[in-house]
DSSP file (Angstrom, degrees, kcal/mol; ACC not computed):
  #  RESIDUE AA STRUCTURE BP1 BP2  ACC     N-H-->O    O-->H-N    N-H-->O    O-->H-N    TCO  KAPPA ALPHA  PHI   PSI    X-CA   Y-CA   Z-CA
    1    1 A X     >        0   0    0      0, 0.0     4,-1.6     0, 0.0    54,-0.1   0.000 360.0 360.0 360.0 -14.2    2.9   12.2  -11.1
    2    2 A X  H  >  +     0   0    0      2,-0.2     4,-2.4     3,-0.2     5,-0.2   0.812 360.0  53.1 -93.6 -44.8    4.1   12.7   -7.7
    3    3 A X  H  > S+     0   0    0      2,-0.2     4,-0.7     1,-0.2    -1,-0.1   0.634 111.6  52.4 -53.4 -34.2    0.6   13.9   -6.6
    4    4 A X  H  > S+     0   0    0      2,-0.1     4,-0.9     1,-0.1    -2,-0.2   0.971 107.3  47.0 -62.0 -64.3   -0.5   10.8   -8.1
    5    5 A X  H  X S+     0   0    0     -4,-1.6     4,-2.1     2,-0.2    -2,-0.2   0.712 111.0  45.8 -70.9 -30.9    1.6    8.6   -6.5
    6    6 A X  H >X S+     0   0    0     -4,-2.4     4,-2.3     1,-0.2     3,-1.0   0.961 111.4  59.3 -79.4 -40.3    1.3    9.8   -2.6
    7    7 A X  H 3X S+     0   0    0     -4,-0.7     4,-0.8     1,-0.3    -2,-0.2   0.635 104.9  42.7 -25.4 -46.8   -2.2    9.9   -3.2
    8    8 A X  H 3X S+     0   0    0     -4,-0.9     4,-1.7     2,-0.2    -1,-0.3   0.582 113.1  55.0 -66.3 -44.5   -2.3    6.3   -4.1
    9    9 A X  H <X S+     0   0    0     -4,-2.1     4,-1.1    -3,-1.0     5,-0.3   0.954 104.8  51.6 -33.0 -68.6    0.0    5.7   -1.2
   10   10 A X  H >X S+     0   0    0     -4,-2.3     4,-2.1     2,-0.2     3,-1.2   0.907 107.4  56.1 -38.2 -57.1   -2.4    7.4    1.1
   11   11 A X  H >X S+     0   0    0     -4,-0.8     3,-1.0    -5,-0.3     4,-0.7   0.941 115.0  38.2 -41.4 -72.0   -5.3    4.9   -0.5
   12   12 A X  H 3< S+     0   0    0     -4,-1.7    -1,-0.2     1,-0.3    -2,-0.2   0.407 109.9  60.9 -87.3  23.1   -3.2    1.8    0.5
   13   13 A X  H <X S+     0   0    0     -3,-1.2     4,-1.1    -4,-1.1    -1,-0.3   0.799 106.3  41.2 -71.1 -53.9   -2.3    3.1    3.4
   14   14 A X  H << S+     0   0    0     -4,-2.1    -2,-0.2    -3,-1.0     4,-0.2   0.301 114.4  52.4 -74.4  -2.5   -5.8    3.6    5.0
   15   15 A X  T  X S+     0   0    0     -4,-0.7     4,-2.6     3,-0.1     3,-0.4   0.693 105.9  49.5 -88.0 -34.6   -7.0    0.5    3.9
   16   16 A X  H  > S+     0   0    0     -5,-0.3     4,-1.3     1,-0.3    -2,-0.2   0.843 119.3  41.0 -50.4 -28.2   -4.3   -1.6    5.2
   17   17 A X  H  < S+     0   0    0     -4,-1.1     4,-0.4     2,-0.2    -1,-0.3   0.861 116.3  49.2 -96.6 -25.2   -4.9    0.3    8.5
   18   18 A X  H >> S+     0   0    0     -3,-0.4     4,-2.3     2,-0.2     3,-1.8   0.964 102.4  70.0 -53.4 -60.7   -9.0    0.1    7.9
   19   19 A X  H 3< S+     0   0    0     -4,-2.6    -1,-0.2     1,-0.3    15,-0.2   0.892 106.0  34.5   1.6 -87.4   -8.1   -3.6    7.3
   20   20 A X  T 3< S+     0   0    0     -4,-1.3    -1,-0.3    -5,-0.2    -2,-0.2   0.328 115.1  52.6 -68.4   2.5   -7.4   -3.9   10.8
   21   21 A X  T <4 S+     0   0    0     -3,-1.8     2,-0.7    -4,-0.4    -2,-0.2   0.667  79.9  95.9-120.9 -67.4   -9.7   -1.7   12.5
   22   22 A X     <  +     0   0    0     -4,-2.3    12,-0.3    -5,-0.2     2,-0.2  -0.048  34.7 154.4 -44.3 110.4  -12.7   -2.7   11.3
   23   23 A X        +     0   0    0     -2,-0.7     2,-0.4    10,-0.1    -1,-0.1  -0.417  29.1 127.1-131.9  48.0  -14.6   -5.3   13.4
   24   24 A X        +     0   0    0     -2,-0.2     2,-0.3     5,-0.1     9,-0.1  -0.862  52.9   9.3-123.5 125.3  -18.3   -4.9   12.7
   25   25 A X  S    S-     0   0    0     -2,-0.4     2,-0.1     4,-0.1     3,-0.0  -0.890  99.3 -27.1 143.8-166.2  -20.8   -7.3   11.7
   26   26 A X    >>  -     0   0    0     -2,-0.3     4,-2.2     1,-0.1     3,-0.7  -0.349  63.6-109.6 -63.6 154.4  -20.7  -11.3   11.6
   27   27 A X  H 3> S+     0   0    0      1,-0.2     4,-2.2     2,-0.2     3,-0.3   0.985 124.6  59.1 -45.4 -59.8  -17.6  -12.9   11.1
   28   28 A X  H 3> S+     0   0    0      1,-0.2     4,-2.1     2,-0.2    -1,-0.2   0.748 108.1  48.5   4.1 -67.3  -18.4  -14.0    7.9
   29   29 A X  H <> S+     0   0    0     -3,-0.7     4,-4.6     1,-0.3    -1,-0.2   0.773 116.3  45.7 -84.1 -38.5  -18.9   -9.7    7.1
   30   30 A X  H  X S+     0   0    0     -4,-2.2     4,-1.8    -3,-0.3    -1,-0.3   0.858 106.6  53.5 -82.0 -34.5  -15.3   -9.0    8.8
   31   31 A X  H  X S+     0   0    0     -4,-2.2     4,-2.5    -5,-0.2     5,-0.3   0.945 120.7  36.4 -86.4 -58.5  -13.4  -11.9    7.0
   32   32 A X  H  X S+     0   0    0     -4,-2.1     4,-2.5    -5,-0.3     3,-0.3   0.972 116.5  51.1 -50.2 -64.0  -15.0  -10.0    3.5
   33   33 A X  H >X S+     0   0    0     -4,-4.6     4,-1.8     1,-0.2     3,-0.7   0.962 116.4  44.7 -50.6 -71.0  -14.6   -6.3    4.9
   34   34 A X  H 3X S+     0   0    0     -4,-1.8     4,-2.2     1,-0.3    -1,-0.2   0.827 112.1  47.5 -25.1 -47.7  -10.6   -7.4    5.8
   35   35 A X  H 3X S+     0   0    0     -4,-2.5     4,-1.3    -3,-0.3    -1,-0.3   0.875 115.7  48.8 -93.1 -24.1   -9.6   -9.3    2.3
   36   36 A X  H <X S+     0   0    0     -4,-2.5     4,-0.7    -3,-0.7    -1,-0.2   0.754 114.7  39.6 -77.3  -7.6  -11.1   -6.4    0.3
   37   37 A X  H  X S+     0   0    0     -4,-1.8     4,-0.8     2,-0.2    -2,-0.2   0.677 116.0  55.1 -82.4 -31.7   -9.4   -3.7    2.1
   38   38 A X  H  X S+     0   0    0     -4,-2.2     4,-1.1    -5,-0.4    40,-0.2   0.836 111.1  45.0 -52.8 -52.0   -6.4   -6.1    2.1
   39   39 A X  H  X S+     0   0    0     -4,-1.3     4,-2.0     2,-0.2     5,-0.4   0.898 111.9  46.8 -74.9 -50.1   -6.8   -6.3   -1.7
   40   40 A X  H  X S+     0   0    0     -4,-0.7     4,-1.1     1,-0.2     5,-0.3   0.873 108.3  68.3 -71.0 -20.4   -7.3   -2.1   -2.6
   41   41 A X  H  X S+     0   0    0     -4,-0.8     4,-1.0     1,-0.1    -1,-0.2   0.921 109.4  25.4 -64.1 -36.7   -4.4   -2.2   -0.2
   42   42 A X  H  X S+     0   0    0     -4,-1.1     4,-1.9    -3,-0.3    -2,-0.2   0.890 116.1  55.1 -48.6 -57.6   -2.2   -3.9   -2.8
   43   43 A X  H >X S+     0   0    0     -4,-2.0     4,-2.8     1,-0.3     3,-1.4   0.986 115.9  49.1 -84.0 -62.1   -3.5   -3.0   -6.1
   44   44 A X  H 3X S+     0   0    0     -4,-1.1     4,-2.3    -5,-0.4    -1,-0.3   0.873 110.7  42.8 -66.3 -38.2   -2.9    0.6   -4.6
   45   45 A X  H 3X S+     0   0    0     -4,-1.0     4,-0.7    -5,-0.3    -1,-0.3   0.869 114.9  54.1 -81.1 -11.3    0.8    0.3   -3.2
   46   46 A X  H XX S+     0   0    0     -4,-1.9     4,-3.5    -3,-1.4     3,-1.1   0.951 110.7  48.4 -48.3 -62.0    1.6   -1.5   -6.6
   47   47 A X  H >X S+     0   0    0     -4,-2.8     3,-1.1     1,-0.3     4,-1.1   0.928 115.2  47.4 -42.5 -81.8    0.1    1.6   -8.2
   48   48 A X  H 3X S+     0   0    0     -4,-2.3     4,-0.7     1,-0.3    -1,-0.3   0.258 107.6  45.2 -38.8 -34.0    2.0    3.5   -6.2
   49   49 A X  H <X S+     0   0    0     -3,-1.1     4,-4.9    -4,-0.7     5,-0.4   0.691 111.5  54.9-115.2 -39.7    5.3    2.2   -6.3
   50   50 A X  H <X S+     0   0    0     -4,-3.5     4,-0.5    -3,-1.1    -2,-0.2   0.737 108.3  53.7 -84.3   0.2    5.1    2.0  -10.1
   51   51 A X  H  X S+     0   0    0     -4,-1.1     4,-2.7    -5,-0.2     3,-0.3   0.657 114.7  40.0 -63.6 -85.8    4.1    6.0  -10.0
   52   52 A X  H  X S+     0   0    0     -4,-0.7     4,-1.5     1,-0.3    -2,-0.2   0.844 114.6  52.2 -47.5 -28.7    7.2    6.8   -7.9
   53   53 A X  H  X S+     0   0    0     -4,-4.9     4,-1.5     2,-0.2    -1,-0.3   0.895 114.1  41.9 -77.7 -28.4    9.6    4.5   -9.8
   54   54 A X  H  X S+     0   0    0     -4,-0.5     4,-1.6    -5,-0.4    -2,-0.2   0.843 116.0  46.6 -83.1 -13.5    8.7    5.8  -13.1
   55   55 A X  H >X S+     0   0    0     -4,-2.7     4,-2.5     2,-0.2     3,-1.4   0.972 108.2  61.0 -79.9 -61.8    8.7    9.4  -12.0
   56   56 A X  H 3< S+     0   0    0     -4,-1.5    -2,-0.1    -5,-0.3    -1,-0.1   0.619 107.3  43.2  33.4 -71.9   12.0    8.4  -10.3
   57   57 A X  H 3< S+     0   0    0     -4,-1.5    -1,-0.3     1,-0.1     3,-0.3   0.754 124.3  41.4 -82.8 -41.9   13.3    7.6  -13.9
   58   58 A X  H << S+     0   0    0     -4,-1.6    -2,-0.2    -3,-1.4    -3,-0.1   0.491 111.6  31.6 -80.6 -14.0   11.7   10.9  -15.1
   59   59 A X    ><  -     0   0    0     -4,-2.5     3,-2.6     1,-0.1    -1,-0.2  -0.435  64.5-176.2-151.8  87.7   11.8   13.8  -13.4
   60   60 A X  G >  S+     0   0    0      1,-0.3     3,-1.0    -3,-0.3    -1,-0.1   0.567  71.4  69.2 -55.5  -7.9   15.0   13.6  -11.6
   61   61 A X  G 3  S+     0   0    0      1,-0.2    -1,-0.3     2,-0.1     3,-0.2   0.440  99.3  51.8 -92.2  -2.0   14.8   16.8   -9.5
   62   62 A X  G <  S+     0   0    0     -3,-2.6     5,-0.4     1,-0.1     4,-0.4  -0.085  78.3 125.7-111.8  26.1   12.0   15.3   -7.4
   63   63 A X  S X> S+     0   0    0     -3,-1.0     4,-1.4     2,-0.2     3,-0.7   0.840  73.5  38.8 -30.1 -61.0   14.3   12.3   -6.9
   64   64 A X  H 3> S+     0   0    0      1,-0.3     4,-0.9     2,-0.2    -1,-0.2   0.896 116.7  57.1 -89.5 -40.4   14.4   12.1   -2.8
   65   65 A X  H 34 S+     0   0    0      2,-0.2     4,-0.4     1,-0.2    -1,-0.3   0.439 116.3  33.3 -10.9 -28.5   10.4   13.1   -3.2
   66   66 A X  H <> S+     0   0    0     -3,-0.7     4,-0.6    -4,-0.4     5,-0.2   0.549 119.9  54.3-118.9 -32.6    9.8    9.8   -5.5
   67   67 A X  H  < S+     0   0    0     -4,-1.4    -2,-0.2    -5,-0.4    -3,-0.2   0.853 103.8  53.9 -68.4 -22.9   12.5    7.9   -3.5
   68   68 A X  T  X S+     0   0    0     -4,-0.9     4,-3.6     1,-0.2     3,-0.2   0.891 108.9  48.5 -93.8 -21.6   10.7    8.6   -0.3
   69   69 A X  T  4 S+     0   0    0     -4,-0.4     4,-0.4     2,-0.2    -1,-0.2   0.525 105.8  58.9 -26.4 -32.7    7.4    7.1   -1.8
   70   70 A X  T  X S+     0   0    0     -4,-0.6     4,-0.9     2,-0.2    -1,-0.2   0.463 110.9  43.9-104.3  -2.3    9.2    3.8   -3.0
   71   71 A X  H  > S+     0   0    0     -5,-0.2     4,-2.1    -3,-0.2     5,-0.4   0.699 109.8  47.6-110.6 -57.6   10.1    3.2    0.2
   72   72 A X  H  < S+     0   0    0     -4,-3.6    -2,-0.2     2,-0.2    -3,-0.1   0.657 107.8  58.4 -58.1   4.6    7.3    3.9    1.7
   73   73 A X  H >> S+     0   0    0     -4,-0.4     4,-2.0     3,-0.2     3,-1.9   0.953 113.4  52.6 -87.7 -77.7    5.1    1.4   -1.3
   74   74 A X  H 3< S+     0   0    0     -4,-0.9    -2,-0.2     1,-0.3    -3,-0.1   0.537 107.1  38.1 -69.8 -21.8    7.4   -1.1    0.1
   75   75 A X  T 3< S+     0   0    0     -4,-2.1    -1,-0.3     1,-0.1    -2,-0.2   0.421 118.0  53.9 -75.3  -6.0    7.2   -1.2    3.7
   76   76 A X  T <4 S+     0   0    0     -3,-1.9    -2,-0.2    -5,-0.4    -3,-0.2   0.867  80.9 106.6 -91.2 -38.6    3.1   -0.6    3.5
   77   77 A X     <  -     0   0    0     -4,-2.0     4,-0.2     1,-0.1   -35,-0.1  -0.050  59.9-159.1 -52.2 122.9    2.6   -3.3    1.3
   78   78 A X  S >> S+     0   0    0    -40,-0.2     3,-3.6     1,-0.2     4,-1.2   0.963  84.6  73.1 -72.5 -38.9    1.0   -6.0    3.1
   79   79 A X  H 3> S+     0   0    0      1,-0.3     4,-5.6     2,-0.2     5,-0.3   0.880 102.3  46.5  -7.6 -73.9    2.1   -8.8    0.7
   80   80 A X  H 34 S+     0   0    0      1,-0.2    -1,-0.3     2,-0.2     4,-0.3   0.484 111.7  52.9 -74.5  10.2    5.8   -8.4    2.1
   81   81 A X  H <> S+     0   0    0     -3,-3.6     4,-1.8    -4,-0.2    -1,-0.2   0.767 110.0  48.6 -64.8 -61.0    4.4   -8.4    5.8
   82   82 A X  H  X S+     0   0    0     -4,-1.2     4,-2.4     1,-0.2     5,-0.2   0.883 114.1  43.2 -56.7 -40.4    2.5  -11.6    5.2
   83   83 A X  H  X S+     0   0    0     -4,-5.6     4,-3.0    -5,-0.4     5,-0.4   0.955 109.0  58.1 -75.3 -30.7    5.3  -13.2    3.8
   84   84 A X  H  > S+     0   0    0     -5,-0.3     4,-0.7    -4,-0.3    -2,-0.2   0.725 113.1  40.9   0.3 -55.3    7.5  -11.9    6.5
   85   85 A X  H  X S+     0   0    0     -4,-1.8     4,-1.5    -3,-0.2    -1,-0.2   0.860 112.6  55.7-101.7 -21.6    5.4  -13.5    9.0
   86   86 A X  H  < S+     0   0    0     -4,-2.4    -2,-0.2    -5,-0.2    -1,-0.1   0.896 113.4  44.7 -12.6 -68.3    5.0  -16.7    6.8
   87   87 A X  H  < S+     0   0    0     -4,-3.0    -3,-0.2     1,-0.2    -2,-0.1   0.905 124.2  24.0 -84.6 -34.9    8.5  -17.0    6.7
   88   88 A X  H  <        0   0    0     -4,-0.7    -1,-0.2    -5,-0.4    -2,-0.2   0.541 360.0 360.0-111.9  14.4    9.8  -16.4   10.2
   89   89 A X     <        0   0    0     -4,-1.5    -3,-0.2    -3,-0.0    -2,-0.1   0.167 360.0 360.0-116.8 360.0    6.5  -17.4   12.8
């Protein structure tokens, strides 16, 4: 489960940063590429975070290992960036 879960990190980590890096085409094609890399960036730290909390709850000897995963879920997710910059710019 653990293997699962950085993995999955790793996904919405590299689209969130693909997200932002990709600039080719029409606007149009960049506004698309962005909100679907934006989106597998979610779905995948969601995944992610609910990997590492239930291994968390299950295999307590890889605690700091599942803890350091849930922390990282929540500071990649762009969701809590956008609102972040929503709420305070």
């Amino acid at each position: 489960m653990l293997i699962a879960a950085v993995v999955t990190e790793v996904v919405a980590v590299l689209s969130l940063v693909l997200a932002f890096t990709v600039n080719v085409g029409s606007p149009s094609t960049v506004l698309a590429t962005f909100l679907g890399l934006m989106i597998v960036s979610v779905l995948a730290a969601t995944l992610a975070f609910i990997l590492a909390l239930t291994g968390l709850i299950r295999y307590s000897r890889y605690g700091s290992w599942f803890l350091s995963v849930l922390v990282v879920s929540v500071l990649a997710n762009p969701v809590l960036w956008l609102f972040l910059i929503g709420t305070f710019f």
